[in-house]
PyMOL commands that place a pseudoatom at each C-alpha (Angstrom):
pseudoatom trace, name=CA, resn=UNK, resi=1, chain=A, elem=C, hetatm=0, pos=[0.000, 0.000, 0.000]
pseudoatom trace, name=CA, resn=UNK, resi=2, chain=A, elem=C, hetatm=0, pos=[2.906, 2.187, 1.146]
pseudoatom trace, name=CA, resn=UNK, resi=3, chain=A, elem=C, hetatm=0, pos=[4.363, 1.973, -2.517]
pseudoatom trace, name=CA, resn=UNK, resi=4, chain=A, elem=C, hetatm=0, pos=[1.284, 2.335, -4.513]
pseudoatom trace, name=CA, resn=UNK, resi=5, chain=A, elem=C, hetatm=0, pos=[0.957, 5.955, -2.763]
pseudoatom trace, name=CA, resn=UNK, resi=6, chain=A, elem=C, hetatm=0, pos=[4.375, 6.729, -3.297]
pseudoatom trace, name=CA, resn=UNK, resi=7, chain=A, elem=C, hetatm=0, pos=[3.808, 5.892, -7.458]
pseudoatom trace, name=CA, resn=UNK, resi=8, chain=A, elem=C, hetatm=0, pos=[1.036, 7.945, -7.116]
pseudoatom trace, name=CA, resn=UNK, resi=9, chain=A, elem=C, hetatm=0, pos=[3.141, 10.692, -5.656]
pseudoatom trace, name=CA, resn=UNK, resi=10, chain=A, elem=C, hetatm=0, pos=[5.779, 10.317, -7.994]
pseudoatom trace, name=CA, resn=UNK, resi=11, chain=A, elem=C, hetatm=0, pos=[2.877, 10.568, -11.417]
pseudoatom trace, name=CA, resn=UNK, resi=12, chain=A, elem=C, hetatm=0, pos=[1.801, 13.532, -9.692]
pseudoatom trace, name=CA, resn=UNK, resi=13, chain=A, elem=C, hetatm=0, pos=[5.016, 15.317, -9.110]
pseudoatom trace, name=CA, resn=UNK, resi=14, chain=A, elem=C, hetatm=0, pos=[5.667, 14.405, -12.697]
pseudoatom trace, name=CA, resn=UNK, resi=15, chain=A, elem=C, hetatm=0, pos=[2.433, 15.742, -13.737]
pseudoatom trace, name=CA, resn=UNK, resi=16, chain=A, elem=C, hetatm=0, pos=[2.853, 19.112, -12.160]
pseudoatom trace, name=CA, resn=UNK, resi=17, chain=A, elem=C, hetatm=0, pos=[6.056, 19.654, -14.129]
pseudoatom trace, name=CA, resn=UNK, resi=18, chain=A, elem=C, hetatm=0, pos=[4.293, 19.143, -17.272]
pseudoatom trace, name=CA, resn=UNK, resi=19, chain=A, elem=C, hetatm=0, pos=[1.647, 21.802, -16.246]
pseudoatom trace, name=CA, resn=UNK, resi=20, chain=A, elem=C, hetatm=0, pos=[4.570, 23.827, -14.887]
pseudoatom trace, name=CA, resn=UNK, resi=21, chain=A, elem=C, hetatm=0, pos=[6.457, 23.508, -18.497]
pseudoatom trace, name=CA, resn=UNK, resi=22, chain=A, elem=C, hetatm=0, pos=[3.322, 24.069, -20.958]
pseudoatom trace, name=CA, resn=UNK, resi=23, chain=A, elem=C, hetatm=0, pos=[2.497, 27.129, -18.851]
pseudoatom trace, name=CA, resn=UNK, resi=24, chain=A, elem=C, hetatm=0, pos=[5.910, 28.698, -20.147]
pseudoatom trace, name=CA, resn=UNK, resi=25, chain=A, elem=C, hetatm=0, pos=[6.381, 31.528, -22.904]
pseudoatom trace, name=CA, resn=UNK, resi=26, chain=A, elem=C, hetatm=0, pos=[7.087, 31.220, -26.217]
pseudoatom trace, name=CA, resn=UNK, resi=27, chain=A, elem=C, hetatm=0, pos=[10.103, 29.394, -27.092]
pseudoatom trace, name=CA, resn=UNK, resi=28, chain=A, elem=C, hetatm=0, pos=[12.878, 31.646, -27.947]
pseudoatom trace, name=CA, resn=UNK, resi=29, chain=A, elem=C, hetatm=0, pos=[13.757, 30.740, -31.775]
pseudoatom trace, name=CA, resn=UNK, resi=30, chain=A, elem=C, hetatm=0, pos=[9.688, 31.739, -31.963]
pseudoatom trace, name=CA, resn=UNK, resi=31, chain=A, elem=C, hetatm=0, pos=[10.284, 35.519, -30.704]
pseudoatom trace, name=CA, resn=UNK, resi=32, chain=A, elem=C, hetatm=0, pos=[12.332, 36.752, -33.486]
pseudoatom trace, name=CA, resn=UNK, resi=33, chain=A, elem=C, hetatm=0, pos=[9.741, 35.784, -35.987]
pseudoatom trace, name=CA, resn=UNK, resi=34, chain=A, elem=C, hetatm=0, pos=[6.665, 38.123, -33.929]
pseudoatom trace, name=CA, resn=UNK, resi=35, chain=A, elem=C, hetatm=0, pos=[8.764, 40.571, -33.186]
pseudoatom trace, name=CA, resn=UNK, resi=36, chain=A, elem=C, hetatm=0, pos=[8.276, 44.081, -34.962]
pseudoatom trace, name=CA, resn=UNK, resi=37, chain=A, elem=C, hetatm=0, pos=[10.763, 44.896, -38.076]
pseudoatom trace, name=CA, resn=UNK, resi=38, chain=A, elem=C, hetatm=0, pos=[13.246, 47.879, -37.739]
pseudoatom trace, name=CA, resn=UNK, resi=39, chain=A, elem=C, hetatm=0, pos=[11.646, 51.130, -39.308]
pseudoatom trace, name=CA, resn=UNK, resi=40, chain=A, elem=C, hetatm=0, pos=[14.357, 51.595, -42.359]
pseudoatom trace, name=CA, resn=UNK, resi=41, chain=A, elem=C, hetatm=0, pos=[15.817, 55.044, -42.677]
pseudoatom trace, name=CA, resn=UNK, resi=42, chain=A, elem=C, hetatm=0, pos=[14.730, 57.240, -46.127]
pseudoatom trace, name=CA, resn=UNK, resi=43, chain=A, elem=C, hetatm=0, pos=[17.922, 58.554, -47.892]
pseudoatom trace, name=CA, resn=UNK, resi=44, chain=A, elem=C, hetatm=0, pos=[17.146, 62.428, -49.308]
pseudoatom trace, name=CA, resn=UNK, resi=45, chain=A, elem=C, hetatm=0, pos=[18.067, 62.765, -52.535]
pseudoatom trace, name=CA, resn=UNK, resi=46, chain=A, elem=C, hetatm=0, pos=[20.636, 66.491, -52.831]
pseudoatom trace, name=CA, resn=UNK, resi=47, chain=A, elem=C, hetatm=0, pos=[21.064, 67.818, -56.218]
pseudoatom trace, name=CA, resn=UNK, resi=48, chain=A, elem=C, hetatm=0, pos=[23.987, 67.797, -57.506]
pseudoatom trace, name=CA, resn=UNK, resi=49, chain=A, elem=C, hetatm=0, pos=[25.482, 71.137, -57.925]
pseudoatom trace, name=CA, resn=UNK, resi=50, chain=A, elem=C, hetatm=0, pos=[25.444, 72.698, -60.973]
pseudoatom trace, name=CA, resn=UNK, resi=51, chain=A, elem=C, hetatm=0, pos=[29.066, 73.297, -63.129]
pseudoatom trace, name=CA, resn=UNK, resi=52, chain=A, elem=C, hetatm=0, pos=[29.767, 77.231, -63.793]
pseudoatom trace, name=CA, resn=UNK, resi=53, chain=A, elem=C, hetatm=0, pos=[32.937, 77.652, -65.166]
pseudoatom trace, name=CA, resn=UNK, resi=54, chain=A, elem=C, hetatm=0, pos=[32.728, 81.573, -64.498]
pseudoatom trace, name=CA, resn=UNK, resi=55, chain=A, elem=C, hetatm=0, pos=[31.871, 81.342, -60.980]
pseudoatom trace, name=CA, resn=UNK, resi=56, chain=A, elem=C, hetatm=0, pos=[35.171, 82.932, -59.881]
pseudoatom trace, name=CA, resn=UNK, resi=57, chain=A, elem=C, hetatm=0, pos=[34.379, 85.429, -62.204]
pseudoatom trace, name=CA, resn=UNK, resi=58, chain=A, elem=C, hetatm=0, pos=[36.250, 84.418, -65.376]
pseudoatom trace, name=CA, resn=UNK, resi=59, chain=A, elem=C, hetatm=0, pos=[38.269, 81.705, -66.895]
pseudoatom trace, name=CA, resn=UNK, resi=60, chain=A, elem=C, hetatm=0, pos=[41.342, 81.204, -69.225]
pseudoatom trace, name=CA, resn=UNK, resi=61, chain=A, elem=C, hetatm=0, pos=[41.136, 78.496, -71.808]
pseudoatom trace, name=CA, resn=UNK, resi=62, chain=A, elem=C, hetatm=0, pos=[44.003, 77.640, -74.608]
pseudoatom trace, name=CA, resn=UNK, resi=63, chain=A, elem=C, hetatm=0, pos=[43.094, 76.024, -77.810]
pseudoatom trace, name=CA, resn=UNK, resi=64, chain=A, elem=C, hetatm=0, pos=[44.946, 74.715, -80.519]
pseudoatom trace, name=CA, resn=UNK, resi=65, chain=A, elem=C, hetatm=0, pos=[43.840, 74.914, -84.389]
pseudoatom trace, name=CA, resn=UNK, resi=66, chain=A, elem=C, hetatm=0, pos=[46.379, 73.023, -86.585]
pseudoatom trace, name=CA, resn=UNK, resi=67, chain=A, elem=C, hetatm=0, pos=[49.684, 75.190, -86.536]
pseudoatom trace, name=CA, resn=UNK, resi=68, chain=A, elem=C, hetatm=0, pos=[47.425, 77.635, -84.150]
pseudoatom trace, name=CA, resn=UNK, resi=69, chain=A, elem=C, hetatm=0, pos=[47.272, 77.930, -80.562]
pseudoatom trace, name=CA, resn=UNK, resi=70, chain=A, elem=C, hetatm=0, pos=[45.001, 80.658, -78.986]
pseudoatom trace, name=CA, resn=UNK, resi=71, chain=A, elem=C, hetatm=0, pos=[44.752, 81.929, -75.518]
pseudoatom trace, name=CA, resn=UNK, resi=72, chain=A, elem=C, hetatm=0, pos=[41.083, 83.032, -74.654]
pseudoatom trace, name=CA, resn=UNK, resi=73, chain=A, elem=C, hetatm=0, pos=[40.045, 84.875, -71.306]
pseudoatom trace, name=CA, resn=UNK, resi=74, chain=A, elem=C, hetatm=0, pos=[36.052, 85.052, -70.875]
pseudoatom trace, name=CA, resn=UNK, resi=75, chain=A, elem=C, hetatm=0, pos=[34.656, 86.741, -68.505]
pseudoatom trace, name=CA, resn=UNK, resi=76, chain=A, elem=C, hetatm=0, pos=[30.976, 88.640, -67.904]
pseudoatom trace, name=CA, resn=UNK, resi=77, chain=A, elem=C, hetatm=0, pos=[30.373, 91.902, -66.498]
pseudoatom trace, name=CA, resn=UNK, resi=78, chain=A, elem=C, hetatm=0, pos=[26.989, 90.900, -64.370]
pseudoatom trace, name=CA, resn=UNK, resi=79, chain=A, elem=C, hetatm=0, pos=[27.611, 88.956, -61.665]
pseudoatom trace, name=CA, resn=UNK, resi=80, chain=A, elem=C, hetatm=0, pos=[26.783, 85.311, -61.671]
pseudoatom trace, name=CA, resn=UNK, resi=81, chain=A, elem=C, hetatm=0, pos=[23.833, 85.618, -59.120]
pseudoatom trace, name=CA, resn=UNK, resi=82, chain=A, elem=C, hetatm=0, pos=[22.199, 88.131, -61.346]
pseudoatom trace, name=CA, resn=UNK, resi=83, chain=A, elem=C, hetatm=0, pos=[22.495, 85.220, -64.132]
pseudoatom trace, name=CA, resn=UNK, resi=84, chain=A, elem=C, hetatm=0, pos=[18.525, 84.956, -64.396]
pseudoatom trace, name=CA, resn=UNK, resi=85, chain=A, elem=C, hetatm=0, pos=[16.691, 83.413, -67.474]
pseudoatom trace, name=CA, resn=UNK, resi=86, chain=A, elem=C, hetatm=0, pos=[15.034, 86.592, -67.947]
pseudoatom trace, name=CA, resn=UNK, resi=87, chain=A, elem=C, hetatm=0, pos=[18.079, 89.055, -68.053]
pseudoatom trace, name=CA, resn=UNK, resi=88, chain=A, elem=C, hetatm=0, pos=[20.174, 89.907, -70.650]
pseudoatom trace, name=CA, resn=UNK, resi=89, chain=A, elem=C, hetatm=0, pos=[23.853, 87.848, -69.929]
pseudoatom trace, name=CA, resn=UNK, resi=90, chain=A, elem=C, hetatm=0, pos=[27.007, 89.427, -71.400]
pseudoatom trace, name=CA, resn=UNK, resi=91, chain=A, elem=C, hetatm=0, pos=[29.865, 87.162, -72.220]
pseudoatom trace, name=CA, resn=UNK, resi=92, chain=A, elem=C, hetatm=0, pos=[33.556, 88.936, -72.941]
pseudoatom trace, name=CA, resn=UNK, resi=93, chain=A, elem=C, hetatm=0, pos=[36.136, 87.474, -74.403]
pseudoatom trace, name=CA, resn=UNK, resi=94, chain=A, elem=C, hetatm=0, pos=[40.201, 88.322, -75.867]
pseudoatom trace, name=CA, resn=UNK, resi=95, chain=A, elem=C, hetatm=0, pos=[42.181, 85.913, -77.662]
pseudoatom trace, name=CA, resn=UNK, resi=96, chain=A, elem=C, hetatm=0, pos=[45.653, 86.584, -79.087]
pseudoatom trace, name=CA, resn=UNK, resi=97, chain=A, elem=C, hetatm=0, pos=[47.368, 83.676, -80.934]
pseudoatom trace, name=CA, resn=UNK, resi=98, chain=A, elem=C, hetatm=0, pos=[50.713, 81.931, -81.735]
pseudoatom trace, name=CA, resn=UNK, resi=99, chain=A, elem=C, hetatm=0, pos=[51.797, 80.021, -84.737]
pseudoatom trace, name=CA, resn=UNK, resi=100, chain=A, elem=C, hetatm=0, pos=[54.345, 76.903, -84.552]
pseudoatom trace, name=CA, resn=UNK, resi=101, chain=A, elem=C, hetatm=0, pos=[56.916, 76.662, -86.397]
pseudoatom trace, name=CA, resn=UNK, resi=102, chain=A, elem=C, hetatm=0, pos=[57.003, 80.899, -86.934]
pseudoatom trace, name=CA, resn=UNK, resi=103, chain=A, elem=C, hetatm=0, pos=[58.499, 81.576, -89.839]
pseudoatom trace, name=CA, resn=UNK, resi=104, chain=A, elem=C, hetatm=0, pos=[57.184, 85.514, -89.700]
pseudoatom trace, name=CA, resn=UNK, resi=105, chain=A, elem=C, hetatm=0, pos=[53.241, 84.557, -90.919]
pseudoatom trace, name=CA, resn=UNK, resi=106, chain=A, elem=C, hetatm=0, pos=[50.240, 86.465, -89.507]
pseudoatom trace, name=CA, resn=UNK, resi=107, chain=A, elem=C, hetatm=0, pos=[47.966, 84.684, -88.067]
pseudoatom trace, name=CA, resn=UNK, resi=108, chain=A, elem=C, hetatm=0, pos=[43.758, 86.529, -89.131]
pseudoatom trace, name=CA, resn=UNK, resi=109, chain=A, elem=C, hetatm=0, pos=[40.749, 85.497, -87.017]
pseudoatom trace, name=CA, resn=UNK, resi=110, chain=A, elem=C, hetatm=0, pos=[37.865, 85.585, -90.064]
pseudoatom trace, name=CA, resn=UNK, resi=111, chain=A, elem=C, hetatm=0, pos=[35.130, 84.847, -87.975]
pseudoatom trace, name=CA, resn=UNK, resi=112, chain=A, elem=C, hetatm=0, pos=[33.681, 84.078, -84.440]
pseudoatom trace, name=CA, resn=UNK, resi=113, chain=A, elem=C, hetatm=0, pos=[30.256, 82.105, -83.668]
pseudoatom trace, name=CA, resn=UNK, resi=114, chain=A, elem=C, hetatm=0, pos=[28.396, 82.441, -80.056]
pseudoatom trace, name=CA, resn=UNK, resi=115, chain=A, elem=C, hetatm=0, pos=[25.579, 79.783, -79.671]
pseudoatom trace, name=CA, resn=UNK, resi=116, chain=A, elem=C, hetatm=0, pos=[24.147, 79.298, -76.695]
pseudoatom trace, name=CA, resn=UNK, resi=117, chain=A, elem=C, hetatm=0, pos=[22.249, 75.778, -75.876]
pseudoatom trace, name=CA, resn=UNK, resi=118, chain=A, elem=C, hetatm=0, pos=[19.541, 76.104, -72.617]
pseudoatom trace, name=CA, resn=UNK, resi=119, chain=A, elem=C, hetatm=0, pos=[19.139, 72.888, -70.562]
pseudoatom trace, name=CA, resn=UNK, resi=120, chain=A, elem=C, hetatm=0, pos=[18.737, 71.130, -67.227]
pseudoatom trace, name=CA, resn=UNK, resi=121, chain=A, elem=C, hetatm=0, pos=[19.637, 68.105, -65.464]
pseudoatom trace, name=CA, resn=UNK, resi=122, chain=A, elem=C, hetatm=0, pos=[16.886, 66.059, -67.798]
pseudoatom trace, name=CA, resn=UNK, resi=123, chain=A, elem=C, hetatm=0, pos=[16.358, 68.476, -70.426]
pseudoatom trace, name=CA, resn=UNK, resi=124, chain=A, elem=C, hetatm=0, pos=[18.224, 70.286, -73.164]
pseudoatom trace, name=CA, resn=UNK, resi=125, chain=A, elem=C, hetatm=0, pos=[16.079, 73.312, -74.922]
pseudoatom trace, name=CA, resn=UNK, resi=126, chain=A, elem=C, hetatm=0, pos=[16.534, 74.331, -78.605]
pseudoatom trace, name=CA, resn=UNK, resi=127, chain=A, elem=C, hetatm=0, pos=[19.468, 76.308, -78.877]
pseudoatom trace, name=CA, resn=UNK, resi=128, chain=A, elem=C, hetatm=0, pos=[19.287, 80.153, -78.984]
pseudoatom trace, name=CA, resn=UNK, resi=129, chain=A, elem=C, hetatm=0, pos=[19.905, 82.369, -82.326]
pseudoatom trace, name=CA, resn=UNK, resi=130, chain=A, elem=C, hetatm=0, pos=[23.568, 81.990, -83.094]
pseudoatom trace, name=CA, resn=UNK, resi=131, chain=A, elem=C, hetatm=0, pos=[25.689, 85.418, -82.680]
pseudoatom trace, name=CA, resn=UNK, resi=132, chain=A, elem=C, hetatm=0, pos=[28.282, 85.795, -85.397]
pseudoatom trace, name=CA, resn=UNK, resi=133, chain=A, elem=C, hetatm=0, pos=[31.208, 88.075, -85.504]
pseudoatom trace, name=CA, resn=UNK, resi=134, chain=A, elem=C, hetatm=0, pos=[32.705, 88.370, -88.838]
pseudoatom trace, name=CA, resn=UNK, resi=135, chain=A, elem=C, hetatm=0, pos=[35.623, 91.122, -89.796]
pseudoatom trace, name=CA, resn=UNK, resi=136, chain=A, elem=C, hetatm=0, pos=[34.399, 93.235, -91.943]
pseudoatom trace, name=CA, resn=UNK, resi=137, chain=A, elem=C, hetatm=0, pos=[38.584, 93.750, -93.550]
pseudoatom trace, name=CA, resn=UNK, resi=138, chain=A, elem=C, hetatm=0, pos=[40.668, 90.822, -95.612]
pseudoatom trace, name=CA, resn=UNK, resi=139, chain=A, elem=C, hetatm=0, pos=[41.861, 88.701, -94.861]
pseudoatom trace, name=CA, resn=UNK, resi=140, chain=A, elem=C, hetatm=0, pos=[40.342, 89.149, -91.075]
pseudoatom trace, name=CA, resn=UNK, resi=141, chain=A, elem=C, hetatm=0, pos=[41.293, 90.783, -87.534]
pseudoatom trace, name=CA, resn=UNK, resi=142, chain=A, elem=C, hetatm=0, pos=[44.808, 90.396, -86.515]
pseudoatom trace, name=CA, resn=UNK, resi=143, chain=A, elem=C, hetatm=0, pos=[45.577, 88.404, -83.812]
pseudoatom trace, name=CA, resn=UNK, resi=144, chain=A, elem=C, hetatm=0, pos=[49.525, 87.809, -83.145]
pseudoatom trace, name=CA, resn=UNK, resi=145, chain=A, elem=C, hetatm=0, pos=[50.304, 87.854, -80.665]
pseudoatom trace, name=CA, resn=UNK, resi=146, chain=A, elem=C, hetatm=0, pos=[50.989, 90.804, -79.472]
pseudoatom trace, name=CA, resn=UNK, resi=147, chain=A, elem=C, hetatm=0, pos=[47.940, 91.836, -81.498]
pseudoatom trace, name=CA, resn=UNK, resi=148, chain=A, elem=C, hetatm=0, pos=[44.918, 90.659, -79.980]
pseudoatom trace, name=CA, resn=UNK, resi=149, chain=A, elem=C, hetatm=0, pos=[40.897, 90.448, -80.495]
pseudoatom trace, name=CA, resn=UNK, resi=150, chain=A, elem=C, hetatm=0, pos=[37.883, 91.430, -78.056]
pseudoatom trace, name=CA, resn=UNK, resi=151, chain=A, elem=C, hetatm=0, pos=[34.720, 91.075, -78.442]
pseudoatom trace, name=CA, resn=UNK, resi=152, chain=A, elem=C, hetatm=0, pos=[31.119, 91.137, -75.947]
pseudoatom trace, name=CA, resn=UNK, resi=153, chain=A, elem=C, hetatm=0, pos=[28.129, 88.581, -77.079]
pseudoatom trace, name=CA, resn=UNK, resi=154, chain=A, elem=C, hetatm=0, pos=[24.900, 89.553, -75.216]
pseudoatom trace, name=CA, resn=UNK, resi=155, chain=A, elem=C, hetatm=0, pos=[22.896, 85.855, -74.735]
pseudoatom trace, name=CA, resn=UNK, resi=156, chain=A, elem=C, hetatm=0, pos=[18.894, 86.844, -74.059]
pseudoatom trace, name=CA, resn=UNK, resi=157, chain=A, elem=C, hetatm=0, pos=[16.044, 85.097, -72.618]
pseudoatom trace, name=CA, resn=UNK, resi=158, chain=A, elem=C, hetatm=0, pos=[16.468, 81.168, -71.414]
pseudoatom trace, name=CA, resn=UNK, resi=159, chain=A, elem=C, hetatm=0, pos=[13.515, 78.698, -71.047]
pseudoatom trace, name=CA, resn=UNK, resi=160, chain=A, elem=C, hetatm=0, pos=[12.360, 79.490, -67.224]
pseudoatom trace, name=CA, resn=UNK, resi=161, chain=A, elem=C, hetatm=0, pos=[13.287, 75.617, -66.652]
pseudoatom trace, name=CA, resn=UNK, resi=162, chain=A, elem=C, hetatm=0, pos=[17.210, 76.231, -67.850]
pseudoatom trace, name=CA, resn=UNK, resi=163, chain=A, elem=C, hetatm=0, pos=[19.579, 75.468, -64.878]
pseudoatom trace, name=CA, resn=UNK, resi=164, chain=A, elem=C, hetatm=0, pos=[22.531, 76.240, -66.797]
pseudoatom trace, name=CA, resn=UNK, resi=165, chain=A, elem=C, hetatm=0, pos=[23.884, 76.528, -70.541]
pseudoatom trace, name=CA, resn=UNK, resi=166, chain=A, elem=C, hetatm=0, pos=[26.498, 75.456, -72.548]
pseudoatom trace, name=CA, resn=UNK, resi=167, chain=A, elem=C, hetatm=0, pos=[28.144, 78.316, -74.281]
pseudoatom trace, name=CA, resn=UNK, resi=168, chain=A, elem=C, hetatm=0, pos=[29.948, 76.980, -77.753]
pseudoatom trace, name=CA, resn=UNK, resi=169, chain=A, elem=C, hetatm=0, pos=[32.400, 79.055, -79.155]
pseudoatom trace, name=CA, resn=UNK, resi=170, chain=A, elem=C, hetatm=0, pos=[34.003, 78.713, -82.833]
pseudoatom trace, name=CA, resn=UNK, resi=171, chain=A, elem=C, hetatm=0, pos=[36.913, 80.324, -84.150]
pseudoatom trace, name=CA, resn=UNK, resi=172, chain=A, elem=C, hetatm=0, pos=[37.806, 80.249, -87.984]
pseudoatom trace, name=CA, resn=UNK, resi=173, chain=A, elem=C, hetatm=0, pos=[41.343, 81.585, -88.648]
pseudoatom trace, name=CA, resn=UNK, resi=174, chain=A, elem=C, hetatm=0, pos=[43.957, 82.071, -91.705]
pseudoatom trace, name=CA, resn=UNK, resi=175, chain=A, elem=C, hetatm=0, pos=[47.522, 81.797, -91.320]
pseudoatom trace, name=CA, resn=UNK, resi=176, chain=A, elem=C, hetatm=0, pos=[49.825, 83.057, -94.170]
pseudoatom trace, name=CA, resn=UNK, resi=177, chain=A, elem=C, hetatm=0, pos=[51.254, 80.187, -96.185]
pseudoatom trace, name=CA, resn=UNK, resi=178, chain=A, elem=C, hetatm=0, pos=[54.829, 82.109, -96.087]
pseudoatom trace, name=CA, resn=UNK, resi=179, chain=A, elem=C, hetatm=0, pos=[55.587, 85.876, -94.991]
pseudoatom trace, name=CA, resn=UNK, resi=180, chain=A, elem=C, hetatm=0, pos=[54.081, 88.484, -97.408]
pseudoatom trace, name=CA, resn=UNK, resi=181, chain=A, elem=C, hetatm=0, pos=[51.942, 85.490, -98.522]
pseudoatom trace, name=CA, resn=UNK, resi=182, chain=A, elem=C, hetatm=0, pos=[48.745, 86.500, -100.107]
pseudoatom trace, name=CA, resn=UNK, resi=183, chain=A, elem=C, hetatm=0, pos=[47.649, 82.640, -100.151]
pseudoatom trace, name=CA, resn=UNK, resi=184, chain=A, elem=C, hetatm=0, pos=[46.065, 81.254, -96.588]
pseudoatom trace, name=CA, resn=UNK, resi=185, chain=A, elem=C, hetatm=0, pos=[45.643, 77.871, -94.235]
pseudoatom trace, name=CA, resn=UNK, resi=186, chain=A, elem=C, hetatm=0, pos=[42.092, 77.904, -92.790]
pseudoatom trace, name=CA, resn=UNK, resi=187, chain=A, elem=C, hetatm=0, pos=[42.290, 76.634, -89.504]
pseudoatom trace, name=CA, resn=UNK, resi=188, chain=A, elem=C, hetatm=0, pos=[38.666, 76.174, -87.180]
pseudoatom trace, name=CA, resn=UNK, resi=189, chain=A, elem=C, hetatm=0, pos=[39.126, 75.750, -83.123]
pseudoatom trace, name=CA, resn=UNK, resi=190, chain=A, elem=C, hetatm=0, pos=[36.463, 75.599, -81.026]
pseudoatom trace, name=CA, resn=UNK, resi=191, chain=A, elem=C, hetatm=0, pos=[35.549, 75.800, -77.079]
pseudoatom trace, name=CA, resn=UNK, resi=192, chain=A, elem=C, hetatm=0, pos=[32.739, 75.946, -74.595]
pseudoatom trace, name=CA, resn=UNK, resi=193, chain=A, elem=C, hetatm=0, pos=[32.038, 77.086, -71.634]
pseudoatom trace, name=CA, resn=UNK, resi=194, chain=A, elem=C, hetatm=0, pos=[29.154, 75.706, -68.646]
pseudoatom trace, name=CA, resn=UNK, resi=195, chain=A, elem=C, hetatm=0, pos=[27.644, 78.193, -67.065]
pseudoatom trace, name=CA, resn=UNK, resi=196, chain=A, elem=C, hetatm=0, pos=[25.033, 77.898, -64.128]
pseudoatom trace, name=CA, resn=UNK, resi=197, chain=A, elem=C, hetatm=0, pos=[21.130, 80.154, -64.521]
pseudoatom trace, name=CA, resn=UNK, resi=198, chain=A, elem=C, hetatm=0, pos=[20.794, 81.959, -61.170]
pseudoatom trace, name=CA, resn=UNK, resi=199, chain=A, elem=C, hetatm=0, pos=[16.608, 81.547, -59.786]
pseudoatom trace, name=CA, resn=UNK, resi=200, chain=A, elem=C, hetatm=0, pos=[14.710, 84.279, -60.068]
pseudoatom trace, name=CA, resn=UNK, resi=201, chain=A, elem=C, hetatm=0, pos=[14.712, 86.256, -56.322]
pseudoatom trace, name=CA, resn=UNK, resi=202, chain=A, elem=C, hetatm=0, pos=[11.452, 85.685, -54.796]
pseudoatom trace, name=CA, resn=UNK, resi=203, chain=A, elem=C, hetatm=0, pos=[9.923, 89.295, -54.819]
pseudoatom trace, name=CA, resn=UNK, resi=204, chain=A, elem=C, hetatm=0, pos=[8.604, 90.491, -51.160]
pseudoatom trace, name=CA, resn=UNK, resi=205, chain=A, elem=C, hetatm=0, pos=[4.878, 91.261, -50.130]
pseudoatom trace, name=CA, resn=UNK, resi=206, chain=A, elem=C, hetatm=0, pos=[3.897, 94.030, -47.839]
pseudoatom trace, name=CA, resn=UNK, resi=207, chain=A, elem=C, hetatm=0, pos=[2.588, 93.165, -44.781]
for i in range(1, 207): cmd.bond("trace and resi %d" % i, "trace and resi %d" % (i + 1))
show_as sticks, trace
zoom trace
């Protein structure tokens, strides 16, 4: 009799730790898969800054046509934060010239072509009337150095949308085939300058 209780005991010990296991949380490989996901962090998109090759004011370029280098300085006399799509954006310039090998030739610039092409980051806008210098005496402007040539271009109006524009340049010269020459070498160099459209300022209202 003695031993029959203490079985019984012993299946109700054992029965109690069941109760006391299944009465337990959930196991711990189950937690990770109810618990709530990290909130994920939303990268803000800068734009990039836009290229303006006169933002220090001007810029000095050298190009080379054949037997032809030039060295150009551009510059503009409104500043770059008044560089609006509405106003009306000068863009100076001198050149003077070498010639290699120099043999005593002149070196003649017979013509110079603005054109200015209006764009944005997604968008380029038909270009803008071309501005053309051309000399009005043969065979063309001197430019040996130390002779040199200026000249202003006034670009107009830009699409409101234009963040910047690309400013194209071309230069058509004629070198003297020997000194005293009256026969000529066309030579054609060409540059181009970025430079950024300033936002209109935001005009104030009278309280």
């Amino acid at each position: 009799m003695q031993s029959v209780r203490r079985g019984a005991a012993v299946i109700l010990a054992s029965g109690m730790l069941v109760v006391g296991l299944s009465a337990c949380g959930p196991a711990p490989w189950n937690q990770a898969s109810t618990a709530s996901p990290s909130p994920t962090s939303t990268a803000t998109v800068v734009p990039a800054p836009v290229e303006n090759d006169l933002s220090s004011g001007s810029t000095e370029r050298e190009v080379t046509a054949g037997a032809v280098s030039a060295k150009i300085n551009y510059w503009s006399t409104l500043s770059m934060d008044q560089w609006t799509a509405t106003a009306l954006k000068p863009i100076s310039l001198s050149m003077s010239t070498t010639v290699t090998p120099n043999d005593g030739q002149k070196v003649y610039l017979q013509r110079a072509v603005m054109v200015a092409v209006p764009a944005n980051a997604t968008e380029t806008f038909a270009a803008l009337e071309p501005q053309t210098d051309k000399s009005s005496v043969n065979p063309g402007y001197l430019v040996l150095d130390p002779y040199s040539y200026s000249q202003t271009f006034n670009m107009g109006e830009v699409p409101a949308g234009a963040t910047f524009v690309t400013v194209q340049f071309t230069y058509d010269f004629l070198v003297q085939a020997a000194p005293d020459s009256t026969e000529f070498a066309k030579q054609t160099a060409t540059d181009s300058l970025t430079i950024a459209i300033a936002g209109s300022p935001v005009s104030g209202t009278d309280g």
